[in-house]
C-alpha positions as CSV (number, residue, x, y, z in Angstrom):
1,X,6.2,-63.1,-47.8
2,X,7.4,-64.9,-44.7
3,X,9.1,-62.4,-42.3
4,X,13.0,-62.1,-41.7
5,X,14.4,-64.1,-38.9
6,X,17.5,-62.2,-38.7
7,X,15.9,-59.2,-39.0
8,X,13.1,-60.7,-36.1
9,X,16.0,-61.2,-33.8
10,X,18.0,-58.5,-34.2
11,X,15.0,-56.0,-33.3
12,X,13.9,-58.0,-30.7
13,X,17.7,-57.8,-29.4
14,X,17.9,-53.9,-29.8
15,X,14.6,-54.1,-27.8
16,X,15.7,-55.6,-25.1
17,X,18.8,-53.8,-24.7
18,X,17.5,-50.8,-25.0
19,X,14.7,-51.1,-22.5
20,X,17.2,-53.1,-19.7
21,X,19.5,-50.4,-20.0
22,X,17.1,-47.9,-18.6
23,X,18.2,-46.7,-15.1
24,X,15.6,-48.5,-12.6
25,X,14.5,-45.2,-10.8
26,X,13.3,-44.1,-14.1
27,X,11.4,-46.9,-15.5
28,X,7.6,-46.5,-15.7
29,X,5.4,-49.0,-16.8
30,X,3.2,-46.9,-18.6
31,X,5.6,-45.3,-20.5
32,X,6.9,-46.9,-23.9
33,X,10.3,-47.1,-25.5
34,X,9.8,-44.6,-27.4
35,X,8.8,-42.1,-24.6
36,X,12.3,-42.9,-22.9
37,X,14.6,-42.0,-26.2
38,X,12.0,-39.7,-28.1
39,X,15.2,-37.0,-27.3
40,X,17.6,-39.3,-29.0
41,X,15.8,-40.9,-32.2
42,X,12.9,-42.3,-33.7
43,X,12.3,-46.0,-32.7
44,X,10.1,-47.6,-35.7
45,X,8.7,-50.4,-36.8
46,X,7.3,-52.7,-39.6
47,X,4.3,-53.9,-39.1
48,X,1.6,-56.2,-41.3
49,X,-1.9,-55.2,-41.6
50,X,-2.6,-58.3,-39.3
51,X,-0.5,-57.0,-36.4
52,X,-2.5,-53.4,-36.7
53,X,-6.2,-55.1,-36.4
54,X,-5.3,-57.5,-33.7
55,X,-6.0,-55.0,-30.7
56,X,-3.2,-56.3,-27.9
57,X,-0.3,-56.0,-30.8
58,X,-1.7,-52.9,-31.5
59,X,-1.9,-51.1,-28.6
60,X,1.5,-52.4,-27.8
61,X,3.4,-51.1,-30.9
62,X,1.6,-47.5,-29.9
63,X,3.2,-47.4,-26.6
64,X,6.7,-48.3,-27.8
65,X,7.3,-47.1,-30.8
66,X,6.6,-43.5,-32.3
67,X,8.2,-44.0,-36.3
């Protein structure tokens, strides 16, 4: 199943504006998306087995997402 290109782009859009519109005194690089609206909603993903053993992707989708 090949992945949605719209769907790609749109979540990588929402990603983006979600994390540039983050006052700068409050950004912390250790912190994830998901830390920063955890009081506001769930930020998910979908993810494919490959993404979950690869160990950069998934540390990365640990950090920023938390649904």
């Amino acid at each position: 199943m090949k992945p949605n290109k719209y769907l790609s782009t749109f979540l990588s859009t929402a990603l983006l504006f979600f994390a540039t519109n983050l006052p700068a005194q409050q950004i912390d690089k250790a912190k994830g998306l998901s830390d920063y609206y955890q009081d506001y909603f769930p930020i998910g993903v979908a993810v494919t087995p490959e993404q979950v053993k690869d160990p950069v992707q998934s540390q990365m989708i640990r950090r920023q997402f938390n649904s």
